[in-house]
C-alpha positions as CSV (number, residue, x, y, z in Angstrom):
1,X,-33.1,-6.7,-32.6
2,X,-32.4,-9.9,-30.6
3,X,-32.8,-9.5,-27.2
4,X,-30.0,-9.1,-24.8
5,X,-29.3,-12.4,-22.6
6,X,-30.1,-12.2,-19.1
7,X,-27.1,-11.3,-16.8
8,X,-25.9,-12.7,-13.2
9,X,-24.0,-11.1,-10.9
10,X,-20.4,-12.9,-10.7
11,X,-19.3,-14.5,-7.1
12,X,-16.1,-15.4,-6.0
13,X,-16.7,-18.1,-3.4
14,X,-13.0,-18.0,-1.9
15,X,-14.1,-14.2,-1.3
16,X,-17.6,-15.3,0.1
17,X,-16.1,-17.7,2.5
18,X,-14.9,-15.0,4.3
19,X,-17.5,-12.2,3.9
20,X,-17.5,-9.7,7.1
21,X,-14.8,-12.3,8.7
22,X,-12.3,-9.9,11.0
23,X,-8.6,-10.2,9.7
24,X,-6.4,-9.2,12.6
25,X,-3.7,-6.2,12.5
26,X,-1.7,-4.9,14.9
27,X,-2.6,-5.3,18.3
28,X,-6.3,-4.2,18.2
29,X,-6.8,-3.3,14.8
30,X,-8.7,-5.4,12.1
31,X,-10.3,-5.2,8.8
32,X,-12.7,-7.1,6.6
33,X,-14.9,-6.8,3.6
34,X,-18.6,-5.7,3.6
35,X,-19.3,-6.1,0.1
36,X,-18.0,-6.2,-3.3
37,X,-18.9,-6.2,-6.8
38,X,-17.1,-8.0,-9.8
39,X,-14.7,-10.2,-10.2
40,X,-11.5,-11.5,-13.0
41,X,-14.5,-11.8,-15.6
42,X,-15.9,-8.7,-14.9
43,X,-12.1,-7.2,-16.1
44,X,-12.7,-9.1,-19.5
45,X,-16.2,-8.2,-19.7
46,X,-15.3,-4.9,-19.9
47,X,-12.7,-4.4,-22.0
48,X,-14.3,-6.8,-24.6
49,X,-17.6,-4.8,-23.9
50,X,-19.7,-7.3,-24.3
51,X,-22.6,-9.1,-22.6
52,X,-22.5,-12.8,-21.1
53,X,-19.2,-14.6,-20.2
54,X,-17.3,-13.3,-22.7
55,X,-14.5,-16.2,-24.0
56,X,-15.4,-19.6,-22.7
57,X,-11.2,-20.2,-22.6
58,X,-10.3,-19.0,-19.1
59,X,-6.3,-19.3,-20.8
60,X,-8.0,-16.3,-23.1
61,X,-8.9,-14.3,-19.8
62,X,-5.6,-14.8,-18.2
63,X,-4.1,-13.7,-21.4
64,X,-6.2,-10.6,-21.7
65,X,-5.8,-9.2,-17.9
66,X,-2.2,-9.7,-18.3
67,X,-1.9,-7.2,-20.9
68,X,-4.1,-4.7,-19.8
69,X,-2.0,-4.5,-16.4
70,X,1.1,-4.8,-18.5
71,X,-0.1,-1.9,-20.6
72,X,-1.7,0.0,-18.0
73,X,-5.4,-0.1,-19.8
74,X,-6.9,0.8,-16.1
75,X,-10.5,1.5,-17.1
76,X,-11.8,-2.5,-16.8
77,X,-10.2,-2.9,-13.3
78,X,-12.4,-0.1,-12.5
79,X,-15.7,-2.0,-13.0
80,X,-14.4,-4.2,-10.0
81,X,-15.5,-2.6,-6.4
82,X,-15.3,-3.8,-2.9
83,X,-16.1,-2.0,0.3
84,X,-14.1,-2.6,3.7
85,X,-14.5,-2.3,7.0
86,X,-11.5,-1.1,8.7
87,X,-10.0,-0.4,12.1
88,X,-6.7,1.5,12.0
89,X,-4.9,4.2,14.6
90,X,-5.4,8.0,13.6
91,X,-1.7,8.2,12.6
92,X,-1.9,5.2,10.1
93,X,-5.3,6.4,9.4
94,X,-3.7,10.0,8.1
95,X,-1.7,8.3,5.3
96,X,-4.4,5.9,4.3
97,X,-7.3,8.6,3.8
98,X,-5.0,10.4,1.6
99,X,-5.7,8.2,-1.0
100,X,-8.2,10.2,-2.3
101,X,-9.8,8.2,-5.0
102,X,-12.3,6.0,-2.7
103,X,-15.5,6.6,-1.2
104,X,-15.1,7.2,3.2
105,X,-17.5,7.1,6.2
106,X,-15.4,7.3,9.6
107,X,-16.7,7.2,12.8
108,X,-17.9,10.4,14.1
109,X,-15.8,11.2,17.6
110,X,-18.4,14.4,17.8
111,X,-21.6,12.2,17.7
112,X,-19.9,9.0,19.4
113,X,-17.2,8.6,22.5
114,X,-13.7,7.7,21.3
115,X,-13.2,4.6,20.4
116,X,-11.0,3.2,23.7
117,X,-8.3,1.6,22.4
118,X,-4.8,2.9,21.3
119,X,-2.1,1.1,18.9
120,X,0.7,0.1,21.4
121,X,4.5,-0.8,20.6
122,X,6.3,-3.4,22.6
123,X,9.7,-2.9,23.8
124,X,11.4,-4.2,20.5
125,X,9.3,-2.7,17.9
126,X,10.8,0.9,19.0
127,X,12.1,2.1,15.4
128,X,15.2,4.3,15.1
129,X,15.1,7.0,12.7
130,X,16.9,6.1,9.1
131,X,19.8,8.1,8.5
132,X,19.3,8.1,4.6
133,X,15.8,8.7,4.2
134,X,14.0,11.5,6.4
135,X,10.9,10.0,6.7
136,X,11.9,6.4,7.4
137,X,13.0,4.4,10.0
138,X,16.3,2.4,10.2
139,X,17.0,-0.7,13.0
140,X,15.5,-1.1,16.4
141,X,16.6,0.3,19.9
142,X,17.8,-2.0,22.4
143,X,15.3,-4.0,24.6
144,X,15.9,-1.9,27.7
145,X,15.6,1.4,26.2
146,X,12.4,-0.2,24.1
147,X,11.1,-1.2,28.0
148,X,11.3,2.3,28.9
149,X,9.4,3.7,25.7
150,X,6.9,1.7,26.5
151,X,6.1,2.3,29.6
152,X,6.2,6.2,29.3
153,X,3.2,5.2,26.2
154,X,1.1,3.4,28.7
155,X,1.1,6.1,30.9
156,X,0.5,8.9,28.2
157,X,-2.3,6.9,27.0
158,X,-3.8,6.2,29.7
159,X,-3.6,10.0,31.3
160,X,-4.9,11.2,27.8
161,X,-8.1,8.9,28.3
162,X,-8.3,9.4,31.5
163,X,-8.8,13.3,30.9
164,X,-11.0,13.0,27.7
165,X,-13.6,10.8,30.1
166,X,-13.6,13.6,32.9
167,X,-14.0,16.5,30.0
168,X,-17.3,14.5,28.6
169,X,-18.2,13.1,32.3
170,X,-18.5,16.9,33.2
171,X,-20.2,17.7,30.3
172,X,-18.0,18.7,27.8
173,X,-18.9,18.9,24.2
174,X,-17.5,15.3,22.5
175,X,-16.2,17.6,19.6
176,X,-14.0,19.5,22.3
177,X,-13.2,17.1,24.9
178,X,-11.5,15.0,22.4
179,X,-8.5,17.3,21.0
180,X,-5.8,16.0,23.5
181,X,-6.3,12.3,22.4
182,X,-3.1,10.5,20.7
183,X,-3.3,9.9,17.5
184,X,-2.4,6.0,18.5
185,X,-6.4,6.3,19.1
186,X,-8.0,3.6,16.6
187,X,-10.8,4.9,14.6
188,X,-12.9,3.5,12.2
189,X,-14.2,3.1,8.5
190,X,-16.0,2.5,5.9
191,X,-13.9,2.2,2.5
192,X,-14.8,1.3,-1.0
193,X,-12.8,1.5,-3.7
194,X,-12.4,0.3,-6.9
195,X,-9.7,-2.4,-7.7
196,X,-7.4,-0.1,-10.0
197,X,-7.3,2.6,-7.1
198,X,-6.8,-0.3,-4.9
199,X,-3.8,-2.1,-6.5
200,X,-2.0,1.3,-6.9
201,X,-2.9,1.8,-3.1
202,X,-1.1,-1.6,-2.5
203,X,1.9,-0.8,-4.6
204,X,2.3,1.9,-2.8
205,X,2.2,0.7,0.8
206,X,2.8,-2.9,0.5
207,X,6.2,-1.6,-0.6
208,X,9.0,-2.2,2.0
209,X,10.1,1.6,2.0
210,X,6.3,2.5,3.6
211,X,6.0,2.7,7.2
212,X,5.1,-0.7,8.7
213,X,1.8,0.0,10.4
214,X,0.4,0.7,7.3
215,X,2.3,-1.8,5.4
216,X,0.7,-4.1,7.8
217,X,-3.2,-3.2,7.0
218,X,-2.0,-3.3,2.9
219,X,-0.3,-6.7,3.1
220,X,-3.5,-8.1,4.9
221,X,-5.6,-6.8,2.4
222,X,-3.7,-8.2,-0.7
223,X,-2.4,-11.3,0.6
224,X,-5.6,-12.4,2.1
225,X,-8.1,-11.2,0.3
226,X,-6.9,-9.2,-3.0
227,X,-5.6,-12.8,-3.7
228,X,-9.0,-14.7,-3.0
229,X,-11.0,-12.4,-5.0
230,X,-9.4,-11.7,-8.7
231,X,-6.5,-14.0,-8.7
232,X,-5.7,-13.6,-12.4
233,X,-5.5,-9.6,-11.6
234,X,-3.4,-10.3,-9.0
235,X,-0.9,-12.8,-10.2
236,X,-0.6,-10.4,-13.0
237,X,0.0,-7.2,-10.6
238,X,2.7,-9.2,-8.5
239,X,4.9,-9.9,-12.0
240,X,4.4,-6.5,-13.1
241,X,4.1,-4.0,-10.2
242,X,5.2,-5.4,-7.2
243,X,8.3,-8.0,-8.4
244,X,9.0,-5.9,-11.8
245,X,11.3,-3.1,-11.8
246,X,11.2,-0.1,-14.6
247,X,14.3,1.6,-16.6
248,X,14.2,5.3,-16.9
249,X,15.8,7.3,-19.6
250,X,18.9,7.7,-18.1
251,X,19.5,4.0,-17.0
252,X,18.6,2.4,-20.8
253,X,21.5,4.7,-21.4
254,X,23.7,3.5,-19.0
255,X,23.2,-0.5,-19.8
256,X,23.3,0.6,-23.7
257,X,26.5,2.2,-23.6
258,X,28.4,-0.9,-21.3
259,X,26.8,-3.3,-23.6
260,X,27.9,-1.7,-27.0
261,X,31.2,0.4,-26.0
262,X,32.3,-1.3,-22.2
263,X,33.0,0.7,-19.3
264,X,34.4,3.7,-19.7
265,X,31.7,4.5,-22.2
266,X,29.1,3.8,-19.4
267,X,30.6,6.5,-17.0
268,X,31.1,8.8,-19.5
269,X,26.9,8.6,-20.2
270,X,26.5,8.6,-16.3
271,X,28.9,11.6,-15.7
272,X,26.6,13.4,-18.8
273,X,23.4,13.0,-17.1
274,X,24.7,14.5,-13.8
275,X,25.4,11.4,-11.9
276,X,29.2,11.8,-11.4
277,X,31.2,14.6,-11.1
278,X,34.0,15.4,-13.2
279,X,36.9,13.7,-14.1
280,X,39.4,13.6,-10.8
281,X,37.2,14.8,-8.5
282,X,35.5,13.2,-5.8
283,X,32.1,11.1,-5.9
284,X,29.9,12.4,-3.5
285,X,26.6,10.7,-1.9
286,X,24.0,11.2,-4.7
287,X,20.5,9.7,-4.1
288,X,19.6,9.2,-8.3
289,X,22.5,7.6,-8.7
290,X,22.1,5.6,-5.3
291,X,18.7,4.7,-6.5
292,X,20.0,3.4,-10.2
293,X,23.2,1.0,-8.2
294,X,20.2,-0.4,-6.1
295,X,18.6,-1.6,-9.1
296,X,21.2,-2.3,-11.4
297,X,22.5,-4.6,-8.5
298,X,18.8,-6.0,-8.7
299,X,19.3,-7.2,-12.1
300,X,23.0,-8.1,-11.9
301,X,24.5,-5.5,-13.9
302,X,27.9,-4.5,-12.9
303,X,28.2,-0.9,-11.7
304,X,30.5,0.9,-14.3
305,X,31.9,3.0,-11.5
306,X,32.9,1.2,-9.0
């Protein structure tokens, strides 16, 4: 048997250049990378399971990462690891860690004082509650009203820290003294994760429905350094996750039946799947439907039913 050729481990330079470098977020939070492993050609190494470079045509590699994130072949983009360093409020910190495919070491507010630093909002970045969507917000409150939102967070903040330093000044075990602390408090992490967990991290909260503190820590992480190390993985996951758009069932239906039979055909097939209500009687707000005018609008299709 001939003997395997020697293997190196693959660096990304653009990734290197910035190597334990602080990217800011918020207004005290950060993150950066520690480490990583793999890179584009570690993808195509994979799925071709095979030792050395692989294909010397890098037009070959594009190719082949393309259609394993268009087909959703996940495994190879699993052989690609990198570990972060993040600093992120408790609240933001809550929906992050419940990505639950990663390996996590946080700081320890038992063994260590409290990190003492809270996420802040200025007087126009007070969001008003969306009307449509019960966990999002919608618009900004006025400048004055944001002044005075502000100022009563200040002052809870800084009573909150105030008390937590007395409680362990006296004594107090760090496990107990800290229980009245907002959950503006920043904490920190250790995260590592592989890049398929990641990107479906990123579609997730890069999206513009996600709240924005934690949209702000996702676009950060693919913008500035997703992009730097596996570009090809990640040109290919902004045509065909993030800027591409899916039909369901019920919407292929939809298009089919305007395209072949016209207009009425295409409200009789949405009035059959439940999106309208019978003939004569009155369309009422209905969220499915709501969602498929959002994206037949997206792809200019005129809406049947309106």
């Amino acid at each position: 048997m001939d003997q395997a050729e020697k293997l190196t481990r693959p660096i990304v330079q653009q990734l290197d250049d910035i190597l334990g470098t602080p990217f800011k977020v918020l207004d005290d939070g950060f993150i950066r990378v520690v480490d990583y492993m793999g890179s584009d050609e570690s993808i195509v190494q994979a799925a071709r399971v095979s030792y050395g470079k692989g294909t010397k045509k890098v037009s070959e590699d594009r190719g082949l990462i393309r259609y394993l994130l268009r087909h959703q072949h996940t495994t190879p983009f699993e052989m690609c690891e990198i570990k972060f360093h993040v600093r992120v409020p408790m609240d933001c910190w809550r929906q992050w860690i419940r990505h639950r495919t990663a390996n996590v070491n946080e700081y320890s507010t038992r063994y260590s004082l409290a990190i003492d630093a809270s996420q802040r909002a200025g007087a126009d970045q007070w969001r008003m509650q969306s009307k449509d969507n019960k966990q999002g917000s919608e618009g900004f409150f006025d400048a004055t009203t944001g002044e005075k939102f502000s100022d009563q967070e200040q002052q809870l903040q800084n009573m909150a820290r105030s008390v937590y330093e007395e409680r362990v000044n006296a004594g107090m075990a760090r496990e107990q003294a800290r229980k009245d602390l907002p959950l503006s408090t920043y904490t920190e992490a250790y995260w590592k994760v592989d890049l398929h967990n990641l990107l479906h991290f990123l579609w997730l909260r890069m999206d513009p429905h996600a709240q924005y503190e934690i949209r702000a820590y996702a676009n950060v992480i693919g913008n500035e350094i997703v992009k730097r190390w596996v570009p090809t993985a990640w040109e290919a996951f902004q045509d065909y996750k993030i800027n591409a758009s899916s039909l369901s069932h019920i919407e292929i239906a939809i298009i089919k039946a305007l395209n072949t039979h016209g207009k009425d055909a295409a409200v009789e097939a949405a009035r059959s799947f439940g999106l309208l209500p019978a003939a004569g009687q009155e369309i009422k707000s209905n969220r499915e439907r709501g969602d498929v005018e959002s994206k037949f609008e997206q792809l200019g299709i005129p809406i049947p039913w309106k």
